[in-house]
Z-matrix of the N, CA and C atoms (Angstrom, degrees):
N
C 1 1.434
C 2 1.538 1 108.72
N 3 1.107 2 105.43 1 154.91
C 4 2.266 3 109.93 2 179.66
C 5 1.118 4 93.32 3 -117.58
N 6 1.513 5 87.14 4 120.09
C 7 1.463 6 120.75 5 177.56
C 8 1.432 7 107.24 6 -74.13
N 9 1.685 8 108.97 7 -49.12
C 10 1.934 9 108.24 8 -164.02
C 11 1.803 10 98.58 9 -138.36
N 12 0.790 11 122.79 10 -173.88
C 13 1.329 12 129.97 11 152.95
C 14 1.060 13 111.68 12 -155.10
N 15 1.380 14 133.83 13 147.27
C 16 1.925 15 135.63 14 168.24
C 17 1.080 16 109.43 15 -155.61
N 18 1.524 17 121.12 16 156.02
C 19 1.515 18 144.95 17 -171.26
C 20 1.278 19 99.05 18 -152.85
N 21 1.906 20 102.86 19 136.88
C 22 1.320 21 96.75 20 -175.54
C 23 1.557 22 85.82 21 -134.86
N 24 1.306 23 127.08 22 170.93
C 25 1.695 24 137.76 23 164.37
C 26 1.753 25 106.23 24 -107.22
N 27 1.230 26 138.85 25 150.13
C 28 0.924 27 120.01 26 134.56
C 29 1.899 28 106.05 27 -141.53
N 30 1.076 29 100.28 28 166.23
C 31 1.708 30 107.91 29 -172.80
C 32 1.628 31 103.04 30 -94.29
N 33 0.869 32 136.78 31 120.58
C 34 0.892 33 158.70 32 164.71
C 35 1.962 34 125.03 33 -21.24
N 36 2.290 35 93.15 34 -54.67
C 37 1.166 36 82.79 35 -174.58
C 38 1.689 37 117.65 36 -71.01
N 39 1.604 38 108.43 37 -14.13
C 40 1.426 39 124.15 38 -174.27
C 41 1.675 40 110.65 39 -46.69
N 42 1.717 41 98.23 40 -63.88
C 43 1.294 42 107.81 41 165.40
C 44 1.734 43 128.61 42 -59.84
N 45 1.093 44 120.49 43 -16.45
C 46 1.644 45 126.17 44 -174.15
C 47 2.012 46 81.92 45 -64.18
N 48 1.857 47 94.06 46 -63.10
C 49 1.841 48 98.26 47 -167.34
C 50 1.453 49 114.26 48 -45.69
N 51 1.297 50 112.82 49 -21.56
C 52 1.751 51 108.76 50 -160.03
C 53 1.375 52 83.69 51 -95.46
N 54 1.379 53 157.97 52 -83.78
C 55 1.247 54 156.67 53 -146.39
C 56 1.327 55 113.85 54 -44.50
N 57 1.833 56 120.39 55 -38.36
C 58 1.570 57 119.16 56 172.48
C 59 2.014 58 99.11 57 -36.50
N 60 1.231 59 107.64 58 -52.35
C 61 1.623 60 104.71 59 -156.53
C 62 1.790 61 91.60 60 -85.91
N 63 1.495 62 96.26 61 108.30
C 64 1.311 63 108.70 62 167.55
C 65 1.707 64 138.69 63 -39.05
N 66 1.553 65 93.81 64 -37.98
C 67 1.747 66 108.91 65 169.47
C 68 1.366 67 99.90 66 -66.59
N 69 1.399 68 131.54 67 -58.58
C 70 1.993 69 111.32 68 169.38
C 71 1.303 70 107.62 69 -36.16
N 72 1.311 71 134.06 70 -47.95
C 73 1.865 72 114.82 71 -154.43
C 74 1.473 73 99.29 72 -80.53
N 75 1.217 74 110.86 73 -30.84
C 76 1.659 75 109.85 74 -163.72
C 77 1.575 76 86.66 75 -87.11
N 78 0.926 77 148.26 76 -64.96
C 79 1.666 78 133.17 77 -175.96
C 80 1.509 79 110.53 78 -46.58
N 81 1.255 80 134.92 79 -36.48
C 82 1.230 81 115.94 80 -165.94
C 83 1.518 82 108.08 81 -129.14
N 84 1.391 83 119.90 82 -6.40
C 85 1.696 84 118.70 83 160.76
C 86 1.948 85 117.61 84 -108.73
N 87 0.983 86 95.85 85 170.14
C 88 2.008 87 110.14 86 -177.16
C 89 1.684 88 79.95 87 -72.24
N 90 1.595 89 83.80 88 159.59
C 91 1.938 90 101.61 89 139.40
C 92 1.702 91 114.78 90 -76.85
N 93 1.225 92 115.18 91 -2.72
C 94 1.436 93 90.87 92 177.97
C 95 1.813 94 92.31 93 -114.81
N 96 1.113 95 124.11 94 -19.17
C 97 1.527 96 108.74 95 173.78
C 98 1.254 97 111.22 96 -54.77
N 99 1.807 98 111.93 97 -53.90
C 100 1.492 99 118.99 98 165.06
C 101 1.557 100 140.61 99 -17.73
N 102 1.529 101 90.00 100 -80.85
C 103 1.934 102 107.27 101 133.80
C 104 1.488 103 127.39 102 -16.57
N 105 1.288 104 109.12 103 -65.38
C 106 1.528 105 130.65 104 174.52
C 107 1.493 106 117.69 105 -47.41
N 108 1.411 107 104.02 106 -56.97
C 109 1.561 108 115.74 107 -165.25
C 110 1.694 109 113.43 108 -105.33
N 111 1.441 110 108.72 109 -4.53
C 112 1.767 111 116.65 110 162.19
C 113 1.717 112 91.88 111 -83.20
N 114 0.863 113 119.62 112 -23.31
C 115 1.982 114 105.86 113 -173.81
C 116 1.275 115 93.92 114 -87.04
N 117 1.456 116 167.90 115 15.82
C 118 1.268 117 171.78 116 -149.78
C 119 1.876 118 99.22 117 -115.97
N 120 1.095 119 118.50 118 145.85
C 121 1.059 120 110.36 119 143.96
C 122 1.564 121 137.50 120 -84.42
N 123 1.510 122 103.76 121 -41.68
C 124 1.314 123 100.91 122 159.27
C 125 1.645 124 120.98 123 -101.07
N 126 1.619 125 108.32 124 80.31
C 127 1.626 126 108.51 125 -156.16
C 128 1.791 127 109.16 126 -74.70
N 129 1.174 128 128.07 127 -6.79
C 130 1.750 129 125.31 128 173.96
C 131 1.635 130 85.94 129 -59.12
N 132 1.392 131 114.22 130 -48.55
C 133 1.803 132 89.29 131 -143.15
C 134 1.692 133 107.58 132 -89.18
N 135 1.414 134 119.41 133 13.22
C 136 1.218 135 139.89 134 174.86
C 137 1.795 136 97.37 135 -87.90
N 138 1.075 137 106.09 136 -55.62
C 139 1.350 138 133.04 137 -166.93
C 140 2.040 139 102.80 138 -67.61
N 141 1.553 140 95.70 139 -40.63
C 142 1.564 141 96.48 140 166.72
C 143 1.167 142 116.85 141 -64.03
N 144 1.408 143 115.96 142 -58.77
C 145 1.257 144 138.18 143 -178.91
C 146 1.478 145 135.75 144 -35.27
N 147 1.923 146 104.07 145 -38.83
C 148 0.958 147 122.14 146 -165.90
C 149 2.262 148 95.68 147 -98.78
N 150 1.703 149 109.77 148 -34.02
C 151 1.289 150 106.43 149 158.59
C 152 1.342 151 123.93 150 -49.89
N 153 1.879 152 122.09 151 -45.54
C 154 1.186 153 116.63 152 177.33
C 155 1.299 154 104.64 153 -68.09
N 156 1.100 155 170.11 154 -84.41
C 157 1.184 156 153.26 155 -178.19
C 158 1.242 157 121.82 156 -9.98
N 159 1.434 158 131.72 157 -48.65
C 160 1.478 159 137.60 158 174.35
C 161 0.995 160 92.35 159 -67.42
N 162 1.331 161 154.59 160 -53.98
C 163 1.564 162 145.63 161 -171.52
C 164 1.145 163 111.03 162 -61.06
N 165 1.180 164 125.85 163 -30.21
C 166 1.607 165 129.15 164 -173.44
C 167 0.967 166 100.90 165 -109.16
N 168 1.442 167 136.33 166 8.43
C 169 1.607 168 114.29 167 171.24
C 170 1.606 169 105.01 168 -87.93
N 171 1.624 170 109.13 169 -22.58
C 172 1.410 171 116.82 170 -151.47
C 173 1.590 172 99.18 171 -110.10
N 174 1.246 173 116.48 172 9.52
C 175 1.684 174 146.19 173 171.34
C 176 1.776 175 85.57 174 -84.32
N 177 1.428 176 94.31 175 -83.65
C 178 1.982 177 102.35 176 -164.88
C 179 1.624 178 104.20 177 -55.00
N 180 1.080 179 115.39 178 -7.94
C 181 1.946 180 116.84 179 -171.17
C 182 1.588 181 82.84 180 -91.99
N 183 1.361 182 143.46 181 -50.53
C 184 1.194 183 134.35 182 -124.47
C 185 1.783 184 149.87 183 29.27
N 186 1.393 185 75.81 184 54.46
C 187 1.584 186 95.51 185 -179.22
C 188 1.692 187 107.70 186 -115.60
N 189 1.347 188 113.52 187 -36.72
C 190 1.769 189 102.62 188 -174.91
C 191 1.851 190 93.40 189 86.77
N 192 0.894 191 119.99 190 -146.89
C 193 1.428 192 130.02 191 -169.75
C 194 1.694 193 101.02 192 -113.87
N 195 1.265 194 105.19 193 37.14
C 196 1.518 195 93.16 194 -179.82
C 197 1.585 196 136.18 195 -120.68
N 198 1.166 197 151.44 196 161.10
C 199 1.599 198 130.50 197 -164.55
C 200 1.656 199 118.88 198 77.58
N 201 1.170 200 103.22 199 26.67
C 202 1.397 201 100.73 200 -167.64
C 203 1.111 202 142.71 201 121.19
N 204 1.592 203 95.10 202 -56.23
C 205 2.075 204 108.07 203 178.26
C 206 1.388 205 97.52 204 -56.52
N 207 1.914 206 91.11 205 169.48
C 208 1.195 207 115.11 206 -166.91
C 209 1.548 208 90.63 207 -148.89
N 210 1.457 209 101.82 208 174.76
C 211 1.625 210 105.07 209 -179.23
C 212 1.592 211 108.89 210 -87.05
N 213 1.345 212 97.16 211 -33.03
C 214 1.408 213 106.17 212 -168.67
C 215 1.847 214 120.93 213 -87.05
N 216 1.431 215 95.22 214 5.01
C 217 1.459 216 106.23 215 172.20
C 218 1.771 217 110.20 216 -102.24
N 219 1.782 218 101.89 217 10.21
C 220 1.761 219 104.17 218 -177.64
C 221 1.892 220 87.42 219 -126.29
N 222 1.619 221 111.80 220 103.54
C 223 1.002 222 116.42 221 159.99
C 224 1.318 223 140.56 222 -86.92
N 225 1.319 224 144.38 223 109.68
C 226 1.567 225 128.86 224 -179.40
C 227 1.690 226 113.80 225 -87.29
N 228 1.012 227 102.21 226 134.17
C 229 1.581 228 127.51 227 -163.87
C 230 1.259 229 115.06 228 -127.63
N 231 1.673 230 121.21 229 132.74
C 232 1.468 231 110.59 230 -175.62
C 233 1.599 232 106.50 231 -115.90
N 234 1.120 233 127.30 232 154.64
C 235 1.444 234 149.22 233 167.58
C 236 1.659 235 112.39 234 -51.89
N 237 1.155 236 119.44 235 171.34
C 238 1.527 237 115.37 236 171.29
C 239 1.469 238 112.04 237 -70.90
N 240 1.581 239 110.63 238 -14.11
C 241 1.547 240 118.71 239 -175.89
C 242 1.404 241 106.43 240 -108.48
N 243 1.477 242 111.36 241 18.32
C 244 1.150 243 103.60 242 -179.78
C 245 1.513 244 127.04 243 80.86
N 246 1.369 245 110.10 244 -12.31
C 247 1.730 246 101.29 245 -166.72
C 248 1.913 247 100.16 246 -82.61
N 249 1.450 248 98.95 247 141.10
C 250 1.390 249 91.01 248 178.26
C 251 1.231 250 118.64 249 -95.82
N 252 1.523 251 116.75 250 153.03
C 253 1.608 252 134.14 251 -179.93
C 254 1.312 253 110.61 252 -98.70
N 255 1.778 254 121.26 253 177.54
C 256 1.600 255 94.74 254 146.74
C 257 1.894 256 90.87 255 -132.13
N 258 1.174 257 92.17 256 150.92
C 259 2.081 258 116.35 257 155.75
C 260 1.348 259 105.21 258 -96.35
N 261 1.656 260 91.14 259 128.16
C 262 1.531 261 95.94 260 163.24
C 263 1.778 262 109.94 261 -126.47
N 264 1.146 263 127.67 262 142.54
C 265 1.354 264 119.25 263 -172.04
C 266 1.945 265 104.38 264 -119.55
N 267 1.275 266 113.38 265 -152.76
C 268 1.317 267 108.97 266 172.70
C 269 1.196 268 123.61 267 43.43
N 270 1.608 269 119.71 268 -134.41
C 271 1.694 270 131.11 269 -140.89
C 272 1.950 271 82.29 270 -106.87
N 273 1.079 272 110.73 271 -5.18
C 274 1.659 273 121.23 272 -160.47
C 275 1.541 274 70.42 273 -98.68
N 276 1.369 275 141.79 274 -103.42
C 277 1.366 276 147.12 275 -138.79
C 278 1.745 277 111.77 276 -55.88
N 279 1.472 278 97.34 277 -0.81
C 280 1.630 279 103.84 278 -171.45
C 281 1.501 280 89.90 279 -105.48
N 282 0.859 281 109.42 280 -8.21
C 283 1.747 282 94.61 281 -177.87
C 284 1.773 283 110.36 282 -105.76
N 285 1.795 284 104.57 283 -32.36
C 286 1.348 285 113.23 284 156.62
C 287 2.159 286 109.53 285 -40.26
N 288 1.179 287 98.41 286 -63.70
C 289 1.343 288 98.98 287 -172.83
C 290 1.526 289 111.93 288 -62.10
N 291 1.358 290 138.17 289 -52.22
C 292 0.742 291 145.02 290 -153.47
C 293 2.056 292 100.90 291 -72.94
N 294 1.175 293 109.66 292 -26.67
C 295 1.361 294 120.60 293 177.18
C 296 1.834 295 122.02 294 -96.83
N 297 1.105 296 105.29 295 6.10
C 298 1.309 297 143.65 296 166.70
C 299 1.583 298 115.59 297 58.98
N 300 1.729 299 95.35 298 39.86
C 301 1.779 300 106.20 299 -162.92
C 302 1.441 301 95.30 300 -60.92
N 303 1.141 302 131.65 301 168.55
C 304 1.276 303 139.30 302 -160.50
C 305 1.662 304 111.05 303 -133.16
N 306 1.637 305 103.27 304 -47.45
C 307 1.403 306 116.28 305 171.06
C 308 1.086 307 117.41 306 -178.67
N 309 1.165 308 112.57 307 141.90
C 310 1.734 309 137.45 308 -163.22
C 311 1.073 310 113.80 309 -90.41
N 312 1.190 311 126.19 310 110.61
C 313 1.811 312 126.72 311 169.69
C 314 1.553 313 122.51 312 -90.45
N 315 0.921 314 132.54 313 115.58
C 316 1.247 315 149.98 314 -161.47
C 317 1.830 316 115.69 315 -105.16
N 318 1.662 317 123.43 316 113.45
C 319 1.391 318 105.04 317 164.12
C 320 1.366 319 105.92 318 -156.25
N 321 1.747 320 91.29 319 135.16
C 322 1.493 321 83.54 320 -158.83
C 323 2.249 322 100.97 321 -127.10
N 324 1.034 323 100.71 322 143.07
C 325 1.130 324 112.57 323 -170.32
C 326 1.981 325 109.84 324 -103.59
N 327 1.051 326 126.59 325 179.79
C 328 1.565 327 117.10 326 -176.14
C 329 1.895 328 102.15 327 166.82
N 330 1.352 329 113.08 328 113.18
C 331 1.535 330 120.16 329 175.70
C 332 2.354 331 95.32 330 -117.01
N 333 1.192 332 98.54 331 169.09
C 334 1.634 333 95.51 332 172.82
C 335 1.617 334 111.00 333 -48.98
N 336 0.918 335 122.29 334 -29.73
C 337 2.104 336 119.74 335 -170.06
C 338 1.120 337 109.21 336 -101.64
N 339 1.289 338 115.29 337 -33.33
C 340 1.888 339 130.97 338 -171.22
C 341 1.164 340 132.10 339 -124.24
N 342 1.310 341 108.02 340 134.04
C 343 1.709 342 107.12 341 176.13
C 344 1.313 343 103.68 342 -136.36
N 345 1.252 344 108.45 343 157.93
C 346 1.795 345 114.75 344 -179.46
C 347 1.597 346 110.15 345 -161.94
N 348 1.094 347 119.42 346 142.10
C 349 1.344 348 132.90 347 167.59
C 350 1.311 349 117.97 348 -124.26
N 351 1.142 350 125.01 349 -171.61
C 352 1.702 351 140.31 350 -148.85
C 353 1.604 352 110.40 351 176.55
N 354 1.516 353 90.81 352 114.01
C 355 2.037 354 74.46 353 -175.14
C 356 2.079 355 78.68 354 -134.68
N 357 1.339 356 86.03 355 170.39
C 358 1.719 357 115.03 356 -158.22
C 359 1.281 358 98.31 357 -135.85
N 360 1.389 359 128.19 358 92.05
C 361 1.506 360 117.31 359 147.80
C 362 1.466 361 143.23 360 -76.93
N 363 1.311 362 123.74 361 118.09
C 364 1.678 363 127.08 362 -156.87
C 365 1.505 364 93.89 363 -121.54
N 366 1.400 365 106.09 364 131.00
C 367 1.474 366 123.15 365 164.32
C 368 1.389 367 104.44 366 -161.26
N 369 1.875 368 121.96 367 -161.79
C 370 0.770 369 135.75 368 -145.93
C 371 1.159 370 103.50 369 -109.27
């Protein structure tokens, strides 16, 4: 059954400006997204990409940023093939459980100006 659904946009150059200031990446990305999206060549739109997803996960949750979550407790993670997942840990993974999501669908799109994701929550 779908629990939430969300889609988020974000522009790219917005995020290029916010990432110079290090306290944005570390508040709202992993050390391994970090990792992830400094190995990129074009790393904003990785870096967009991986924000629209946090926006849209907490769209399909219907909470907004509130009760706890954080951005940086919703990680996107890729496969050996690349397909991305998301991890959520903390006050974020207690509310996953507690709402009995089952599994998170993740898809994320990215051109030079734009990025967007779409996430799908399925549980019981």
């Amino acid at each position: 059954m779908i629990i939430g659904i969300g889609t988020d946009i974000a522009e790219v150059a917005r995020i290029a400006n916010s990432i110079e200031n290090n306290s944005f990446k570390e508040k709202v990305f992993s050390k391994a997204e970090i990792v992830y999206c400094e190995g990129k060549v074009n790393k904003a739109e990785s870096y967009a990409a991986r924000f629209a997803a946090k926006e849209a996960f907490f769209k399909a949750l219907g909470t907004g940023w509130r009760g706890g979550v954080a951005f940086n407790e919703v990680e996107v993670v890729n496969d050996e093939l690349g397909k991305p997942s998301i991890n959520v840990i903390g006050t974020t993974a207690d509310l996953i459980k507690d709402r009995n999501i089952k599994n998170i669908h993740v898809s994320l799109s990215h051109i030079k100006e734009i990025a967007m994701a779409t996430i799908i929550l399925e549980g019981s």
